[in-house]
C-alpha positions as CSV (number, residue, x, y, z in Angstrom):
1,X,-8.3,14.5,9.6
2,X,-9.4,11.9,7.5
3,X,-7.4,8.6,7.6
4,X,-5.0,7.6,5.0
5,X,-6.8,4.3,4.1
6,X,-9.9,5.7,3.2
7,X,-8.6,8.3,0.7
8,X,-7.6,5.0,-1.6
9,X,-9.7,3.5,-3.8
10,X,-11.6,0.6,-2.8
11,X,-10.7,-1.6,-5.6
12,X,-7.1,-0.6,-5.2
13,X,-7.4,-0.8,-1.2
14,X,-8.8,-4.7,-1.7
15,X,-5.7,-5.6,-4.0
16,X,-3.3,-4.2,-1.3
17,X,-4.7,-6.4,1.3
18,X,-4.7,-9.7,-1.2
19,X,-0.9,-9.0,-2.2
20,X,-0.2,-8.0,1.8
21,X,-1.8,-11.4,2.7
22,X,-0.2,-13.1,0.5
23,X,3.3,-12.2,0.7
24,X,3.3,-11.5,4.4
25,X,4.6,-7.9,4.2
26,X,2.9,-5.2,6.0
27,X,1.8,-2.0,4.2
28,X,4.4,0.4,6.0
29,X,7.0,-1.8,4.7
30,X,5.1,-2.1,1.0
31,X,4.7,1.8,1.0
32,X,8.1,2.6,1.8
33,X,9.0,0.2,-1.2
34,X,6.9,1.8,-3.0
35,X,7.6,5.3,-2.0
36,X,11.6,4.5,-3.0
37,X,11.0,3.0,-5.7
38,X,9.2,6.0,-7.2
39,X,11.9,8.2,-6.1
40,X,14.6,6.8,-7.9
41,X,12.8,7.1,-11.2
């Protein structure tokens, strides 16, 4: 199975890692955010 990582952009990939660096939050923590906040749209 092909990782999760790779089946995102690039582009969008390399904006994850600037906001995760600079904001100290890991991705699980940013997807789950993420995930919930979509959810309760």
């Amino acid at each position: 199975m092909e990782p999760f990582s790779s089946k995102i952009e690039i582009e969008l990939r390399d904006e994850l890692d600037a906001y995760i660096e600079a904001t100290g939050i890991t991705i699980t923590d940013f997807l789950d955010e993420a995930i919930r906040a979509r959810l309760t749209k």
